[in-house]
C-alpha positions as semicolon CSV with decimal commas, in nm:
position;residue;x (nm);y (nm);z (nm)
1;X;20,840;12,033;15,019
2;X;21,185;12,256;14,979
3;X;21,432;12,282;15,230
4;X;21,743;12,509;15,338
5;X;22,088;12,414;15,398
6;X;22,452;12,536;15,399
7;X;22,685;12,482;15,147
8;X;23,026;12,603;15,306
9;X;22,890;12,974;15,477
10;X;22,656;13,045;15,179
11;X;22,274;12,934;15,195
12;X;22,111;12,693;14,961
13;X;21,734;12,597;14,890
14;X;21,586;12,235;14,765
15;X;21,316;12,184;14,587
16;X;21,099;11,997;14,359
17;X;20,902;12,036;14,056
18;X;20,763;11,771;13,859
19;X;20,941;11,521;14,047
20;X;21,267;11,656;13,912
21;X;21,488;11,839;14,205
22;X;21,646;12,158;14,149
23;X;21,911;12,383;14,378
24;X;21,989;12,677;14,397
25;X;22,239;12,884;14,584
26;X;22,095;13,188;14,766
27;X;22,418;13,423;14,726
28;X;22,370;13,446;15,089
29;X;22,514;13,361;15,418
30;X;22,171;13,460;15,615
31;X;21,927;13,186;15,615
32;X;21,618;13,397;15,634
33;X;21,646;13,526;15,262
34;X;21,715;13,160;15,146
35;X;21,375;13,110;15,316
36;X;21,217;13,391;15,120
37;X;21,367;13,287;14,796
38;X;21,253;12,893;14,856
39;X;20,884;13,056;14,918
40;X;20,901;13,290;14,591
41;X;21,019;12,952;14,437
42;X;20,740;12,760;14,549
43;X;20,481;13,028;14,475
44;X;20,603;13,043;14,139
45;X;20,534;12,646;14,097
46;X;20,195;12,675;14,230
47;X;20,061;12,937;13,978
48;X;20,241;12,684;13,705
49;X;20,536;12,869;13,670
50;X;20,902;12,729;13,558
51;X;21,140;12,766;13,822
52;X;21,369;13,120;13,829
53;X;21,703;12,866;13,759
54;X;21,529;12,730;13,445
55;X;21,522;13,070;13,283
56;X;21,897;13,101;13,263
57;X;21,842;12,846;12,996
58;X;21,645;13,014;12,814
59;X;21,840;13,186;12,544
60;X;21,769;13,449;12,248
61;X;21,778;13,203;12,026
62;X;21,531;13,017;12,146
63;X;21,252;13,353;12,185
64;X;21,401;13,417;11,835
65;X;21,245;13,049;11,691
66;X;20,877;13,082;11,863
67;X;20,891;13,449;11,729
68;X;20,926;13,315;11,352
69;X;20,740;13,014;11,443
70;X;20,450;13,245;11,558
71;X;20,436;13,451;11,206
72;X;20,443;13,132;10,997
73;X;20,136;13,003;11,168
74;X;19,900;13,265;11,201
75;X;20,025;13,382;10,826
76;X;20,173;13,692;10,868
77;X;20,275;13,891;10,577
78;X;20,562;14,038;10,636
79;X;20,762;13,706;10,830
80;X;21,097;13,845;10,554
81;X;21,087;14,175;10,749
82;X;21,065;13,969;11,112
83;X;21,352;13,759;11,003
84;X;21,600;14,109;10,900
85;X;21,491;14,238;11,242
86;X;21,582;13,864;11,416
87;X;21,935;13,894;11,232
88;X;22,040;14,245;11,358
89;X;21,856;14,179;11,727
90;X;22,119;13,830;11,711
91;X;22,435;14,097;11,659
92;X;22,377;14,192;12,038
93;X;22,178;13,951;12,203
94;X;22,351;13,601;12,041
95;X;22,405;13,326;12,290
96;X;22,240;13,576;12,565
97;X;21,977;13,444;12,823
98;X;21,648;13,561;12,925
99;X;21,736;13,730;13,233
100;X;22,062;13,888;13,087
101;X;21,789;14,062;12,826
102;X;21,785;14,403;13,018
103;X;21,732;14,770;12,953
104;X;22,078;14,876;12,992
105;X;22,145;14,570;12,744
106;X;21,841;14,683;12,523
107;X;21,994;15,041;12,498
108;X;22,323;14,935;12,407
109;X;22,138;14,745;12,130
110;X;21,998;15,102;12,032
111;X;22,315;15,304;12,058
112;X;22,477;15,035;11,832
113;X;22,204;15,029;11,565
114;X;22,204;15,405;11,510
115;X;22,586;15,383;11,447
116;X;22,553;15,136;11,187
117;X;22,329;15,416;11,057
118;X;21,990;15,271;11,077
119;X;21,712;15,472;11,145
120;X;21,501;15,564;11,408
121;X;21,213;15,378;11,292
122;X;21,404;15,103;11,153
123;X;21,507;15,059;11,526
124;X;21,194;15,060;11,682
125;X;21,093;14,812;11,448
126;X;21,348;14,558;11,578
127;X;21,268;14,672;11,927
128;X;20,937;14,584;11,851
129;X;20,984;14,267;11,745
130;X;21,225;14,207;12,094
131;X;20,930;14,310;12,268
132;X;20,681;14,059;12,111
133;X;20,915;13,785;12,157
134;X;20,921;13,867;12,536
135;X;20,572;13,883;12,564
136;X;20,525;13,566;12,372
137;X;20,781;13,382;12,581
138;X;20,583;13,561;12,933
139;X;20,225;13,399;12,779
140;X;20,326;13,040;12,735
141;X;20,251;12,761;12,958
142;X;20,471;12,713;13,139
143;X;20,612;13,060;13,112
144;X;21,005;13,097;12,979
145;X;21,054;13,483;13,063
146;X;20,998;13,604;13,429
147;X;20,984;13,976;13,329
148;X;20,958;14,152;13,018
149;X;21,185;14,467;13,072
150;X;21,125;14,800;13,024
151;X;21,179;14,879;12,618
152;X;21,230;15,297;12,526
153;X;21,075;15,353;12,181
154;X;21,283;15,620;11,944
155;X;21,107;15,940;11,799
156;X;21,017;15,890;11,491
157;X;21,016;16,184;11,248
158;X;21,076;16,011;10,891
159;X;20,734;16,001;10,733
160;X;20,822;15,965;10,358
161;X;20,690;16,174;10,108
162;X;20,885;16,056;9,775
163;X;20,684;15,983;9,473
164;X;20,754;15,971;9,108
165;X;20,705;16,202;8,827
166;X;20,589;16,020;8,496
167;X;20,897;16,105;8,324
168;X;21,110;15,972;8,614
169;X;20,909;15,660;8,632
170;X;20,978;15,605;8,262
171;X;21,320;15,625;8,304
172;X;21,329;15,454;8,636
173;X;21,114;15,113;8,381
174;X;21,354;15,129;8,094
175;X;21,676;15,071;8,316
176;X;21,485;14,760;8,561
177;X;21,539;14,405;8,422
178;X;21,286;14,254;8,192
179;X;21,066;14,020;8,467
180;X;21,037;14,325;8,695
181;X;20,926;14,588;8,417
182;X;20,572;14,450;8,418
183;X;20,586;14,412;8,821
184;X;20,649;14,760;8,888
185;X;20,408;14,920;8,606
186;X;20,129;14,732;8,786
187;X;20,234;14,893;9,085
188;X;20,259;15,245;8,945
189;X;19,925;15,222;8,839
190;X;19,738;15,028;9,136
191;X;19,900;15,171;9,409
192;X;19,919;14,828;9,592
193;X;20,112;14,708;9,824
194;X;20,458;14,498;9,742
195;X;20,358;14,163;9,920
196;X;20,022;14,175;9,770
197;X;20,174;14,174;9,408
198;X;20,423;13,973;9,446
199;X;20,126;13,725;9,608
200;X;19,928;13,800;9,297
201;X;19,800;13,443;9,195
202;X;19,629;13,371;8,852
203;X;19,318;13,253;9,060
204;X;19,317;13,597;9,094
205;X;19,239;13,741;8,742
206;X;18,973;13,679;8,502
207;X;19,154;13,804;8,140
208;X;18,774;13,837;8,005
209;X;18,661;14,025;8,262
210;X;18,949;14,249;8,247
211;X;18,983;14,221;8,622
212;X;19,185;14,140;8,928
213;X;19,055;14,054;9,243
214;X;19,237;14,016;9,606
215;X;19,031;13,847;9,876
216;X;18,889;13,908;10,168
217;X;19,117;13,873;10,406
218;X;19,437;13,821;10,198
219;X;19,502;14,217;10,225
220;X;19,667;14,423;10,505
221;X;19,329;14,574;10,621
222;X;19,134;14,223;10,572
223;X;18,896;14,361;10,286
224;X;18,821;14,244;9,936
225;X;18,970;14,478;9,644
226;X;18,869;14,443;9,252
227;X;19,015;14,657;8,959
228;X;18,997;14,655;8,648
229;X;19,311;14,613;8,390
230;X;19,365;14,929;8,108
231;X;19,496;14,864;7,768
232;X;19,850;14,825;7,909
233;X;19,820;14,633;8,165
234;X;19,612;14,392;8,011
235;X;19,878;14,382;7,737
236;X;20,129;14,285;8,033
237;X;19,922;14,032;8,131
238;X;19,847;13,849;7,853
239;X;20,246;13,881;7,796
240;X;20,282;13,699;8,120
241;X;20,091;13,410;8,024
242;X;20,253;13,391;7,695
243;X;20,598;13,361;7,866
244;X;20,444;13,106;8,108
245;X;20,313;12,905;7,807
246;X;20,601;12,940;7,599
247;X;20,832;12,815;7,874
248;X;20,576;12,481;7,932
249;X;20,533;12,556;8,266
250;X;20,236;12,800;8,418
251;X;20,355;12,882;8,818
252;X;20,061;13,043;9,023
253;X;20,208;13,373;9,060
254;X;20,105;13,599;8,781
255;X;20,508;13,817;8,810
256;X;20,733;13,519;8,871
257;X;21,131;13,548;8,978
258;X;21,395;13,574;8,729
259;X;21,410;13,231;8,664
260;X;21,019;13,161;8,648
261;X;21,030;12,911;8,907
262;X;20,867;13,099;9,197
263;X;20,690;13,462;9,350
264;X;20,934;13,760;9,347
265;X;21,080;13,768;9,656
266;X;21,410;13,997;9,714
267;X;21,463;14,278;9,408
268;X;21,672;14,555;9,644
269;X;21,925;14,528;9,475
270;X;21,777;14,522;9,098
271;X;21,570;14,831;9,239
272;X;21,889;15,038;9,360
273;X;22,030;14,985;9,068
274;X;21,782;15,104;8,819
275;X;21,744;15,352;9,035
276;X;22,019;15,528;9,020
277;X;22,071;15,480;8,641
278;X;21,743;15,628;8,593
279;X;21,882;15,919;8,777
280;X;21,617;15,884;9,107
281;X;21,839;15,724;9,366
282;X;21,699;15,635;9,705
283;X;21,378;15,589;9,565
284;X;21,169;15,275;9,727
285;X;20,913;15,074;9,604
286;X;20,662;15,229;9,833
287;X;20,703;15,544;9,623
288;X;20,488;15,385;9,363
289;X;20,237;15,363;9,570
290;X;20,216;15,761;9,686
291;X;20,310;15,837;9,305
292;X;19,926;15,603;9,189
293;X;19,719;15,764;9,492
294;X;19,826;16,119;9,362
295;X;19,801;16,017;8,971
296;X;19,432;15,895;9,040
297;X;19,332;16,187;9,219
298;X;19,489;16,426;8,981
299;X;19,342;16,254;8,690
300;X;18,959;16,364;8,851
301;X;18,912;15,971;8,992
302;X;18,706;16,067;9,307
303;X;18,861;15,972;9,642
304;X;18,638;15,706;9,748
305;X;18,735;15,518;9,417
306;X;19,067;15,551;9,471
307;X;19,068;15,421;9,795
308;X;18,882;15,132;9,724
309;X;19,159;15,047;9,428
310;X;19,448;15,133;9,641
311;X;19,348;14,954;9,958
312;X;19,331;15,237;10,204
313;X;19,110;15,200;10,486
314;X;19,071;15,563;10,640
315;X;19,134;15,893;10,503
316;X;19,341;16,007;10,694
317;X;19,636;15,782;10,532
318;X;19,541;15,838;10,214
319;X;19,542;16,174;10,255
320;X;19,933;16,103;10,357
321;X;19,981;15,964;10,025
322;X;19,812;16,198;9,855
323;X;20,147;16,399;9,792
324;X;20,173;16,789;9,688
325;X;20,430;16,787;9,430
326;X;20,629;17,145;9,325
327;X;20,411;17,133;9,000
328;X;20,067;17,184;9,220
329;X;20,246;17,478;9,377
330;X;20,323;17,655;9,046
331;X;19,946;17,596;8,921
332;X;19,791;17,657;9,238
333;X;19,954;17,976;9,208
334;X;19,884;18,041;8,927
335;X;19,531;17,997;8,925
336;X;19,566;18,242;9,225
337;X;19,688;18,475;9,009
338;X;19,439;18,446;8,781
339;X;19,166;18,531;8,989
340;X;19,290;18,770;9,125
341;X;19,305;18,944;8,793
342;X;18,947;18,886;8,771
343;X;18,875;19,016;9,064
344;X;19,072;19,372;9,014
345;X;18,899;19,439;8,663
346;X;18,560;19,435;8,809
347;X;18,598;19,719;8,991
348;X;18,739;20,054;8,975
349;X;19,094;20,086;9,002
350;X;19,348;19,881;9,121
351;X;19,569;19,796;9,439
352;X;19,826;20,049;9,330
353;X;19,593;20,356;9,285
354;X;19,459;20,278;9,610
355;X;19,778;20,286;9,801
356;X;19,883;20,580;9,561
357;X;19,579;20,776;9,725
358;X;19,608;20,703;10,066
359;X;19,995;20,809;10,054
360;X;19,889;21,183;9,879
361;X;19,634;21,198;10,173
């Protein structure tokens, strides 16, 4: 049981949890909301709850770990993308405990973000991975966060529709460093994602076969994928294996690092440079994957195939990759044209003669 008492004119409450004792002040000099805040206290003990005064220890920090912790046990793909958002959220919220986590807080988070010039949906990325912390922290047992506050998402507007031309792609190969050149031409020409390349094991492709497989459940969307390896890319697989062999040491990962001794992991800043030498700056490596949806559908491979090599799950994002370039404009019009040619020579007269006779009239 808790009790009340008076610590100079300013009520405290008493009580126990787990044997251990805690107090806490009331802020108040009328004993009837000490009472109420020693109930809500002991409610909260009773449903299993920690105790409001243990979530003042409770800091970022520590909703930061289980965050990260969480991604590296159920496997999550993209834990280097948690851990960018973890480092900007820690800019703000450093050293800052779980009830000091508020909305004005949140939005000064926001305001500060879209000065350093990120954007909108970069933000909301990092909010969402605030959020999730929260709500991770709400659903343990016991419970470290009380509340999970009230989180404003940004508009976003930014839906990417870069892509590169074949020429530009060339260019954009001959300027990368050698271990990446193979790395991104397997991209161009799958359309898959970066993590599952740079995840690309050997157990993965059968040389005979002329195939690579993902499986089932290794993918964003859970399902299988097979395809099958051209002239080139079989060439830059076999050359893979051949640098693996020469150097005396085979790794898993079919495109190794720089060094050979592990999976690609961080090529920004190889990317932005090529990039820019080739003349295409602020390219990304998603690009690649609009530029192989559009080159397979342009090259007569019918949709269904393509999804099924590129990994898309419903139409409607394909069709989002499936980008409109200025060159379809010119030959869509001009196949307009055309036909409409056609059309005026099989019958009499023309546009002109038409207008020509309703003006004399």
């Amino acid at each position: 049981m808790g009790s009340v008492y008076l610590r100079g004119n300013v009520y405290w409450i008493k009580y126990y949890r787990q044997g251990k004792c805690y107090r806490e002040s009331s802020d108040s000099t009328k004993k009837m909301v000490a009472k109420k805040l020693l109930s809500r206290r002991e409610g909260e003990i009773a449903q299993g709850k920690v105790s409001g005064v243990q979530f003042e220890k409770v800091l970022f920090e520590d909703l930061a770990d289980a965050f990260l912790r969480d991604y590296r046990i159920n496997q999550k793909k993209s834990v280097v993308k948690a851990e960018r958002s973890v480092n900007h959220l820690k800019k703000v919220f450093e050293r800052i405990s779980v009830p000091q986590i508020t909305t004005p807080r949140i939005n000064k988070f926001i305001e500060y973000r879209l000065d350093e010039g990120a954007s909108n949906a970069t933000v909301n990325r990092e909010l969402s991975a605030l959020k999730c912390m929260l709500n991770l922290g709400a659903q343990q047992t016991p419970p470290i966060v009380d509340r999970v506050p009230h989180i404003s998402m940004l508009e976003e507007n930014n839906v990417r529709t870069g892509f590169f031309e074949h020429d530009e792609f060339l260019a954009l190969k001959s300027c990368l460093p050698e271990y990446l050149k193979g790395f991104v031409t397997f991209g161009y020409k799958s359309g898959w994602r970066v993590s599952e390349i740079t995840g690309l094991k050997w157990s993965n492709v059968d040389l005979e076969k002329r195939v690579v497989c993902l499986e089932i459940g290794t993918t964003k969307n859970k399902e299988g994928r097979t395809i099958y390896l051209d002239d080139e890319l079989m060439g830059i697989f076999n050359t893979q294996r051949q640098l693996q062999k020469g150097g005396n040491k085979i790794i898993p990962n079919v495109f190794p690092n720089r060094p050979g001794t592990g999976p690609i992991k961080d090529f920004r800043k190889s990317w932005k440079t090529a990039c820019k030498a080739a003349g295409v700056p602020g390219r990304i490596f998603h690009d690649l994957r609009r530029t192989a949806v559009r080159n397979m559908v342009r090259s007569g491979i019918p949709e269904r195939v393509a999804m099924m090599i590129s990994g898309h799950k419903t139409r409607a994002v394909f069709e989002r990759y499936n980008i409109v370039s200025e060159d379809d404009l010119m030959v869509a019009a001009r196949k307009q044209e055309k036909y409409l040619k056609n059309q005026l020579g099989t019958i009499s007269g023309t546009v002109t003669k038409i207008q020509n006779k309703k003006a004399s009239s």
